[in-house]
PASEBA-1860 file (N, C-alpha, C; in nm, 3 decimals):
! residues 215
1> XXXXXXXX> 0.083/-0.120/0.000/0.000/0.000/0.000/0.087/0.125/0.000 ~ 0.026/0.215/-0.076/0.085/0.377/-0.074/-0.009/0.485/-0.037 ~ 0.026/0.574/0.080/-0.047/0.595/0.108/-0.013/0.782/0.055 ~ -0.095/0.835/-0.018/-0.091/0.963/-0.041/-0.194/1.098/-0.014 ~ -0.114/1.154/0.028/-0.213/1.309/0.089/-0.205/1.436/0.012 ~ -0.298/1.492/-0.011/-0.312/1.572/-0.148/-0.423/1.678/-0.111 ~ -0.414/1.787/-0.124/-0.509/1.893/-0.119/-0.621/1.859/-0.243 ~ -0.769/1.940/-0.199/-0.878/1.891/-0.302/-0.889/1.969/-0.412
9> XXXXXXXX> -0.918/2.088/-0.417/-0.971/2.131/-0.546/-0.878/2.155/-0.652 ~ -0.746/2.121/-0.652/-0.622/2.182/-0.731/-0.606/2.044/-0.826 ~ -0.577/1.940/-0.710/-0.508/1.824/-0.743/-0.586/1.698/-0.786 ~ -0.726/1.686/-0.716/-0.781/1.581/-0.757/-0.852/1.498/-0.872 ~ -0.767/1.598/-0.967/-0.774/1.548/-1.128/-0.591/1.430/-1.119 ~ -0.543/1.508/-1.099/-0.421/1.426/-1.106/-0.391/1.280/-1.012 ~ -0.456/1.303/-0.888/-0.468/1.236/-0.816/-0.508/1.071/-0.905 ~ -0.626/1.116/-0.928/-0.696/1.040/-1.012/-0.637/0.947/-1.066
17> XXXXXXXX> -0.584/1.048/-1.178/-0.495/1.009/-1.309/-0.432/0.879/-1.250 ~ -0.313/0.960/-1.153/-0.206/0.868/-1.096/-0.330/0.715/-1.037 ~ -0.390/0.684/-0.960/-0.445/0.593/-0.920/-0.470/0.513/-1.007 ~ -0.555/0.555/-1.091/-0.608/0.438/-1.232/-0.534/0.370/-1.287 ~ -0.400/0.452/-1.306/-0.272/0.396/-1.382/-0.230/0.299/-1.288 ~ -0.224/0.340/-1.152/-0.126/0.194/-1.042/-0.182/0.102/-1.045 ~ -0.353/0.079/-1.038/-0.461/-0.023/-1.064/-0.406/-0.070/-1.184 ~ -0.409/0.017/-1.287/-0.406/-0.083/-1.438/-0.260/-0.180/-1.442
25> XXXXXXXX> -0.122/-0.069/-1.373/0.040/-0.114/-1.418/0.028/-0.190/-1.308 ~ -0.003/-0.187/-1.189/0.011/-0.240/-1.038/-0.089/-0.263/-0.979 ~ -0.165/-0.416/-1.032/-0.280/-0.420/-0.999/-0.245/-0.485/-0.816 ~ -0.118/-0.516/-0.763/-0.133/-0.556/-0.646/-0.079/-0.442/-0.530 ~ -0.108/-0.335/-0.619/-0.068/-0.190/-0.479/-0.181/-0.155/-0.507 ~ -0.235/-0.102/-0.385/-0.322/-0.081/-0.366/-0.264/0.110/-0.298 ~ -0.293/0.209/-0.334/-0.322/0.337/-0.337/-0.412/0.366/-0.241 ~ -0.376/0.466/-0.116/-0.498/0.516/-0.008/-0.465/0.638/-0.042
33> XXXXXXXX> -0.607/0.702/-0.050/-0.583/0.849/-0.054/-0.600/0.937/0.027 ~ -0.537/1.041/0.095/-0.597/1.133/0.235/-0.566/1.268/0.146 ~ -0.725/1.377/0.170/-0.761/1.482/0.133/-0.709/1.543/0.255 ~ -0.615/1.657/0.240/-0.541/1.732/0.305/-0.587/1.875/0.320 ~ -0.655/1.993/0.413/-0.671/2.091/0.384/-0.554/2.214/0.288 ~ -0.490/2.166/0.401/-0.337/2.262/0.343/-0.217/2.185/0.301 ~ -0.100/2.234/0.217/-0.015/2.151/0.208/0.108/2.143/0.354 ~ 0.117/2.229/0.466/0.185/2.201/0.502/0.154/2.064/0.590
41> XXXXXXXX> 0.036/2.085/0.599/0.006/1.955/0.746/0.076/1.800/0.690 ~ 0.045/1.822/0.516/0.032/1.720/0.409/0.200/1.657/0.425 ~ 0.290/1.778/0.418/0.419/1.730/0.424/0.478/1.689/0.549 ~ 0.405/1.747/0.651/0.442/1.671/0.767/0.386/1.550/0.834 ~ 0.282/1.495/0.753/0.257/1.365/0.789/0.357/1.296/0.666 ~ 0.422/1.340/0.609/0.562/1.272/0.519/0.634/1.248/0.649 ~ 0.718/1.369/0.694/0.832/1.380/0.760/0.811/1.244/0.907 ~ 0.675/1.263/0.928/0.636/1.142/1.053/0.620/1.012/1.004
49> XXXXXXXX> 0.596/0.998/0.823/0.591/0.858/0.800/0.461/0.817/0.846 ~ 0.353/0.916/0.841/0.195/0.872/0.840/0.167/0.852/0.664 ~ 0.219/0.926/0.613/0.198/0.862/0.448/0.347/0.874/0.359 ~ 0.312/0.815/0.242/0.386/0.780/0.186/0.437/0.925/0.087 ~ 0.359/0.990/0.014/0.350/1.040/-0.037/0.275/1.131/-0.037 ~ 0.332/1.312/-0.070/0.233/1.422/0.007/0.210/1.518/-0.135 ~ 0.140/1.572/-0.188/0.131/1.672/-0.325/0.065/1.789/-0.259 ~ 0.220/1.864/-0.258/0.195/2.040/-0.206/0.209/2.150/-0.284
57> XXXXXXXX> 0.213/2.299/-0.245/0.331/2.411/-0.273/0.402/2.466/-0.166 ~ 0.549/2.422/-0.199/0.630/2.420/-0.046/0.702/2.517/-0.155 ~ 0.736/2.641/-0.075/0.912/2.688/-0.107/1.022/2.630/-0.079 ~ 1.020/2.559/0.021/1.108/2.515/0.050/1.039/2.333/0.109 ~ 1.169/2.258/0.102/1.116/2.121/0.170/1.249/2.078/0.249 ~ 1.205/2.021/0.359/1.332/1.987/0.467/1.427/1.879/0.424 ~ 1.564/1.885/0.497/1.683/1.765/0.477/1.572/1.664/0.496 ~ 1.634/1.517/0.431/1.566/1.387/0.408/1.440/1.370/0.321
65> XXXXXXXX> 1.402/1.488/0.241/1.271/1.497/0.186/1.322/1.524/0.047 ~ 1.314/1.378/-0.022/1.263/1.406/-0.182/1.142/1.503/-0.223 ~ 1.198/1.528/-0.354/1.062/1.639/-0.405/1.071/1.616/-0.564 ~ 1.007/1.599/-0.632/1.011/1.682/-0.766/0.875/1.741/-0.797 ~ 0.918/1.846/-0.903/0.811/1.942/-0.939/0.708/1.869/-1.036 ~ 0.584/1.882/-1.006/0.484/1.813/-1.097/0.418/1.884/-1.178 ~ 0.393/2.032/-1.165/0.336/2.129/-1.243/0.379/2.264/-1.211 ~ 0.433/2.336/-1.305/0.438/2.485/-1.241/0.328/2.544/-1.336
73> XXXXXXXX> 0.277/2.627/-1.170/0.190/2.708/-1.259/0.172/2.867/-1.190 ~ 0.106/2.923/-1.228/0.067/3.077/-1.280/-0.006/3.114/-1.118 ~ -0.027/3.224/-1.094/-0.151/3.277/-1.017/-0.245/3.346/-1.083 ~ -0.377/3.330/-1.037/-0.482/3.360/-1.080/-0.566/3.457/-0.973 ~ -0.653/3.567/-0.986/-0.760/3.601/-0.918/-0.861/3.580/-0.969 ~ -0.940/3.522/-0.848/-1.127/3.480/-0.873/-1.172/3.605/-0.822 ~ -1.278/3.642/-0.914/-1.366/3.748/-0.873/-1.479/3.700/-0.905 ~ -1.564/3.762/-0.839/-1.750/3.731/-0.887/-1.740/3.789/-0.966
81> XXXXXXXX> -1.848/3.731/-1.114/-1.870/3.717/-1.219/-1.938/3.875/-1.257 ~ -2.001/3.944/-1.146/-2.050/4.080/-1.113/-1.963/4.178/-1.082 ~ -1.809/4.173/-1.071/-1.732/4.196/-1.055/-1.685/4.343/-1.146 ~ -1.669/4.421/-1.140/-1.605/4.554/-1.281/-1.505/4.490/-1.337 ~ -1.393/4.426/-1.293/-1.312/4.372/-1.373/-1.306/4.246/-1.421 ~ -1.445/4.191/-1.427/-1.458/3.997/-1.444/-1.426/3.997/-1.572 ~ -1.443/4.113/-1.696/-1.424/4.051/-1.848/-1.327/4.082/-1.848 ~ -1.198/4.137/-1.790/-1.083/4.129/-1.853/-0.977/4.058/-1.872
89> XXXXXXXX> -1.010/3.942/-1.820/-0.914/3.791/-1.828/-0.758/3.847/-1.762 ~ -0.728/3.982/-1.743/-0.560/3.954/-1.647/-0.605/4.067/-1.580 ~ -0.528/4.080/-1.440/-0.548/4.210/-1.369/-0.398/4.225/-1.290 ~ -0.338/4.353/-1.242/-0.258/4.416/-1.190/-0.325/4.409/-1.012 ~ -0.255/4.382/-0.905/-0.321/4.382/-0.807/-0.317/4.528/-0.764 ~ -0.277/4.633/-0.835/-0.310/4.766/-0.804/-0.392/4.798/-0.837 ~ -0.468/4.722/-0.922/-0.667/4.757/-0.976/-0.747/4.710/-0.878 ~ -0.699/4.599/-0.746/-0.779/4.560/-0.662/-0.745/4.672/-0.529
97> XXXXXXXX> -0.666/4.752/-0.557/-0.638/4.811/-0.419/-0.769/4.842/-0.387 ~ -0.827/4.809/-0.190/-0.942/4.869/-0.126/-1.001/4.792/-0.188 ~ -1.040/4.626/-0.230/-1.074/4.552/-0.238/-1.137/4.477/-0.124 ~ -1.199/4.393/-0.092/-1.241/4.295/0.020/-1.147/4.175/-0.035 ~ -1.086/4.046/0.044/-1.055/3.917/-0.037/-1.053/3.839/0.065 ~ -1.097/3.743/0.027/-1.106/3.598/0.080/-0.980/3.516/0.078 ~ -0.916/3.503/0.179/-0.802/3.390/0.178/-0.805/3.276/0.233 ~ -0.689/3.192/0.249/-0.649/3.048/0.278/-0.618/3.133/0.448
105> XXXXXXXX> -0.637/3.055/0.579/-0.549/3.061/0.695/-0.422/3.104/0.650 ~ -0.376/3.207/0.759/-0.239/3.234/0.737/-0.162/3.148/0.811 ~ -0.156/3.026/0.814/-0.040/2.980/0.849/0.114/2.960/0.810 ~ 0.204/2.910/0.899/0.318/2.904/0.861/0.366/2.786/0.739 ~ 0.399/2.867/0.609/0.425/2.801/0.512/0.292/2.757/0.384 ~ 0.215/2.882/0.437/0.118/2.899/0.294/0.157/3.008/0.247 ~ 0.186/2.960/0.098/0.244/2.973/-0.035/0.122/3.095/-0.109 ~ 0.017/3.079/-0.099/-0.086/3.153/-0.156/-0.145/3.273/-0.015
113> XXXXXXXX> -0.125/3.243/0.050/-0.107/3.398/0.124/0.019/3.481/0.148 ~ 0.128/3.413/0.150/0.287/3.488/0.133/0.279/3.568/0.018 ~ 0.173/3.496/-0.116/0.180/3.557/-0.247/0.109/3.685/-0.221 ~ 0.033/3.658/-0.189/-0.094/3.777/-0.130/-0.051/3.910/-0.104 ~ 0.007/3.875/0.063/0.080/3.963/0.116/0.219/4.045/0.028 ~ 0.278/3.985/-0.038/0.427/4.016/-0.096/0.347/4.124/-0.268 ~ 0.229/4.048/-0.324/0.164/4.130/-0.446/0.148/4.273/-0.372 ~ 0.033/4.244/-0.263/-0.040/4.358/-0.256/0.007/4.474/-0.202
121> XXXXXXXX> 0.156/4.428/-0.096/0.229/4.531/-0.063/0.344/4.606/-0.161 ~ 0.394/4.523/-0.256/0.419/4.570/-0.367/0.383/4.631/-0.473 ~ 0.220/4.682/-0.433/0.119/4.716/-0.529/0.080/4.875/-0.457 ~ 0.144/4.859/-0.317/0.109/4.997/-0.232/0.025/4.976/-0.149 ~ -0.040/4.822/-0.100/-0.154/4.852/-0.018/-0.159/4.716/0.096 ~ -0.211/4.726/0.158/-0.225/4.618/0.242/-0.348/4.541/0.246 ~ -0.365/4.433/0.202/-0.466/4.347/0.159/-0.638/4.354/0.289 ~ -0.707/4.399/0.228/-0.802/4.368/0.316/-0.889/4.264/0.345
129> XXXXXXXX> -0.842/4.161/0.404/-0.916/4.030/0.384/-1.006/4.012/0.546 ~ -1.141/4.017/0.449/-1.235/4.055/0.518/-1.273/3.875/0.593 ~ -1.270/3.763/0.474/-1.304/3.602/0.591/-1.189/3.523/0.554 ~ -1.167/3.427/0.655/-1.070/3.312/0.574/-1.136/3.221/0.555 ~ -1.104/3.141/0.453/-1.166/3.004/0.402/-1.066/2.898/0.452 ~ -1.138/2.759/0.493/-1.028/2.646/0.521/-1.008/2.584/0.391 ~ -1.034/2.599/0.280/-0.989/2.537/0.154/-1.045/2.584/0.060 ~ -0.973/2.551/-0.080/-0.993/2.666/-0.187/-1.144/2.627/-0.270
137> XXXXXXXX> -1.208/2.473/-0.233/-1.370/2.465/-0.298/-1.481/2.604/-0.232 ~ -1.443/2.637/-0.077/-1.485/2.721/-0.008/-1.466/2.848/-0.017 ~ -1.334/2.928/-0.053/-1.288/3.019/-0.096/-1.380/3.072/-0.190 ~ -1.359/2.931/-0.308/-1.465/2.999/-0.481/-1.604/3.032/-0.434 ~ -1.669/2.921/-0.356/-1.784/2.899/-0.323/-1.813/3.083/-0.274 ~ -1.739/3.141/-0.198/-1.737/3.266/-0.110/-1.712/3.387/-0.233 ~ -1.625/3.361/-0.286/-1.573/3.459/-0.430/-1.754/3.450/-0.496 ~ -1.809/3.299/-0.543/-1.910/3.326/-0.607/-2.034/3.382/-0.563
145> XXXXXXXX> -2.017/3.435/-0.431/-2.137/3.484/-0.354/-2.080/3.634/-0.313 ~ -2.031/3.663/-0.376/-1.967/3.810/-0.367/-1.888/3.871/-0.251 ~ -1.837/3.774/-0.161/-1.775/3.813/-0.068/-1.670/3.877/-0.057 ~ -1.574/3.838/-0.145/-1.445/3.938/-0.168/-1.392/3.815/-0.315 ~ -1.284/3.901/-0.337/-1.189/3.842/-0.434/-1.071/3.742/-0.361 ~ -1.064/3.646/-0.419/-0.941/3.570/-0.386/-0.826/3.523/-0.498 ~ -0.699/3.499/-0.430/-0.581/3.458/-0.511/-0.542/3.331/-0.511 ~ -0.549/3.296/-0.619/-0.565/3.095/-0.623/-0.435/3.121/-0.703
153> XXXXXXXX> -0.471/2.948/-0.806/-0.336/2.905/-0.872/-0.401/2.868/-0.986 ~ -0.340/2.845/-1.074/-0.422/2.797/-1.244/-0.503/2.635/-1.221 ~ -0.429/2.568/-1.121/-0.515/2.423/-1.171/-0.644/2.449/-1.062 ~ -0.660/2.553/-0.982/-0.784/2.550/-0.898/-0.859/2.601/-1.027 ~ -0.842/2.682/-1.112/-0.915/2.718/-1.221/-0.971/2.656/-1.318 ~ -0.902/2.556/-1.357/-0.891/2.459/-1.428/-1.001/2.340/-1.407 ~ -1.001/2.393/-1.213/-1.081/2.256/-1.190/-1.252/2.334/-1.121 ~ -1.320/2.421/-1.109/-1.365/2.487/-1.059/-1.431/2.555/-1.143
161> XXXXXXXX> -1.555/2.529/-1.181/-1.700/2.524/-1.254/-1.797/2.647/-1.232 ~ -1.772/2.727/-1.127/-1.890/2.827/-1.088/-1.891/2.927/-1.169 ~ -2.044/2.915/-1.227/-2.097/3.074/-1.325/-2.024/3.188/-1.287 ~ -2.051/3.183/-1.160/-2.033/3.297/-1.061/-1.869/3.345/-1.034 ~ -1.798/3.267/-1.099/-1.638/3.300/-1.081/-1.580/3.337/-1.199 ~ -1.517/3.418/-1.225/-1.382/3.467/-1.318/-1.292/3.422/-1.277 ~ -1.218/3.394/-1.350/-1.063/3.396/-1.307/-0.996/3.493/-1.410 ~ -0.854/3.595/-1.360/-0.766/3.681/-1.427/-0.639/3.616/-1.376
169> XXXXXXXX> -0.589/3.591/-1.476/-0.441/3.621/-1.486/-0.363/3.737/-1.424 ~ -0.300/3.718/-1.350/-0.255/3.811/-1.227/-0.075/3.831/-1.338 ~ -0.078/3.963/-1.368/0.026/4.002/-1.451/0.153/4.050/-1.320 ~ 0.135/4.061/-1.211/0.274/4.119/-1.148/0.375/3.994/-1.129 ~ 0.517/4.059/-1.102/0.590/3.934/-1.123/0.593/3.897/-0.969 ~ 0.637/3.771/-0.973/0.610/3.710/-0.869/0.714/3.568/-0.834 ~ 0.728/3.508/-0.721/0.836/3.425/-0.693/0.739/3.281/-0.762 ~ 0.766/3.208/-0.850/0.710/3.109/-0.923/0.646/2.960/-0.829
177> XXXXXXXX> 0.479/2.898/-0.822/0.456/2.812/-0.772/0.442/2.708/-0.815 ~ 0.529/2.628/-0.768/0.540/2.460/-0.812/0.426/2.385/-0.684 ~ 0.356/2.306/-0.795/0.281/2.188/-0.726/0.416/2.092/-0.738 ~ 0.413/2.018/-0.636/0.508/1.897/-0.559/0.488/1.833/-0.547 ~ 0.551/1.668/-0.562/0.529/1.554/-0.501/0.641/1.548/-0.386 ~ 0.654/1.492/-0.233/0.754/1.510/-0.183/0.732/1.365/-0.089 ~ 0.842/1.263/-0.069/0.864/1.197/-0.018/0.970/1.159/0.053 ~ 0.981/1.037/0.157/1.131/1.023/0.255/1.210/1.002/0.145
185> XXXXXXXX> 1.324/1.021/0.175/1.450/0.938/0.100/1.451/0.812/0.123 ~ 1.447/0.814/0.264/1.479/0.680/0.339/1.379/0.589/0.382 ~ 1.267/0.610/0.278/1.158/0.495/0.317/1.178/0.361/0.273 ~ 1.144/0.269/0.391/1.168/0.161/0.314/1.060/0.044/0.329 ~ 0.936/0.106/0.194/0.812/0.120/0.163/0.859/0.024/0.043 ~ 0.840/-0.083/0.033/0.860/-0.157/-0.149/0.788/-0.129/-0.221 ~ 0.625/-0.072/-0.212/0.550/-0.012/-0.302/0.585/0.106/-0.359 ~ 0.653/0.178/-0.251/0.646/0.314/-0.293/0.767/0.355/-0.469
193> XXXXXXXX> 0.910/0.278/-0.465/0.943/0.332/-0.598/0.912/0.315/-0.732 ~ 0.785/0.202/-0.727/0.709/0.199/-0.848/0.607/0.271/-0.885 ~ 0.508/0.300/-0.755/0.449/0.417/-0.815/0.522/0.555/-0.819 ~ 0.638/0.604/-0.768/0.720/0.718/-0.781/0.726/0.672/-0.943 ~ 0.815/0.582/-0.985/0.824/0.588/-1.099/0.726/0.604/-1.214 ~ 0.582/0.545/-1.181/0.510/0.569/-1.287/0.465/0.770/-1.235 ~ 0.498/0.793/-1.140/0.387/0.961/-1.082/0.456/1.001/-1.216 ~ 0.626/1.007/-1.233/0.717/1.052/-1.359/0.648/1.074/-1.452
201> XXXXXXXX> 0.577/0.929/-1.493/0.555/0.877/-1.598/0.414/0.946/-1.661 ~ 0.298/0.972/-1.597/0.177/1.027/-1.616/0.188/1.160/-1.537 ~ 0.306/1.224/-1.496/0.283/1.348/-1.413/0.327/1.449/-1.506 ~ 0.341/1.584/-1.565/0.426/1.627/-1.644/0.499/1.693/-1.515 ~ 0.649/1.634/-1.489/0.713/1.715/-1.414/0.842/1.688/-1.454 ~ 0.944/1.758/-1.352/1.118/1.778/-1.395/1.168/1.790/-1.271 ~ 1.296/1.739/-1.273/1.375/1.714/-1.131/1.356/1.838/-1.048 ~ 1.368/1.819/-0.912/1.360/1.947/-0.809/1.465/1.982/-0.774
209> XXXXXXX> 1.559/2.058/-0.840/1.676/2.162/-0.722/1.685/2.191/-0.545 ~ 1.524/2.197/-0.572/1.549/2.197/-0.429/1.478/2.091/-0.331 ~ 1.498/1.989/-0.377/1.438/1.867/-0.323/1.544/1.837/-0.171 ~ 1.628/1.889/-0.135/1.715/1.882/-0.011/1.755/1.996/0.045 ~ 1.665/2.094/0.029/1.719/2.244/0.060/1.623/2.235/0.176 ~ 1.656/2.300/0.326/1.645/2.328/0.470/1.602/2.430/0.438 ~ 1.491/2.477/0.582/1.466/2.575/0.552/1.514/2.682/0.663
END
């Protein structure tokens, strides 16, 4: 068995993917899946060896922790569809200054509120985030009921259906977010380097530089 932890609304297309394939190549591993709110909790049930395998956005990942990158992608803002700027498909976060927005918990080592904070103060303003959401199906859900604007990532877009949401292409530059796979070095799991090898195989990703970088 492999046991993998994965945030919901970003990843659980890929998730997928990867499963069907271990069933079809590896019909005797059997794949558990745990829905993760955030990615950090995700990587630290790695580091404890509660699962096998964790799919985050870490800047950084600790000594003994494999990583490679599985998707880089873009940031996006959701706005309600009622929104002044919903038809323009990209926005400057200096067009949201004095905005309301909906975020993720600020905890230590979220990637999409560091972004937040680092845009909007670079934009001249200090973000007014009026609720937090515990995950990004809830976030949209809140964006599509006009609560404020929020800052996601392209595959929440990708995966996330509501009339009621836009997404813009967020044009400021920004420190780049990799979705992750991250595992022990030193597990010694016999299931686990065959499905690593097929994640390769059906994942589009490329080695991690910083797959051993401390933080």
């Amino acid at each position: 068995m492999v046991k993998l932890a994965y945030a919901g609304a970003s990843t659980h297309v890929l998730v997928g993917v990867l499963a069907r394939e271990v069933r079809k190549v590896h019909p005797g591993i059997e794949v558990h899946l745990n829905s993760q709110d955030f990615a950090l909790p995700a990587l630290a049930r790695v580091l404890r060896g509660e699962v096998d395998i964790s799919l985050g956005r870490w800047d950084f990942v600790p000594a003994g922790i494999k990583s490679r990158i599985v998707v880089e992608e873009h940031l996006v803002m959701a706005v309600p569809a009622s929104h002044r700027l919903a038809s323009q498909g990209e926005v400057r976060l200096v067009e949201l200054a004095g905005e309301p927005f909906v975020a993720l918990p600020p905890h230590e080592g979220s990637v999409l509120t560091d972004r937040l904070r680092r845009l909007s103060l670079g934009a001249g303003f200090d973000p007014n985030i009026v609720q937090s959401a515990p995950d990004s199906w809830t976030a949209m859900a809140l964006v599509g009921a006009e609560v404020g604007c929020s800052l996601t990532v392209s595959s929440v877009a990708e995966n996330v259906t509501d009339p009621h949401v836009r997404f813009l292409r967020v044009l400021d530059e920004t420190l780049p977010v990799y979705l992750r796979m991250a595992w022990r070095g030193d597990s010694d799991n016999p299931a686990l380097p065959p499905v690593l090898t097929l994640a390769e195989q059906v994942w589009a990703g490329r080695p991690d530089s910083l797959a051993s970088v401390k933080e």
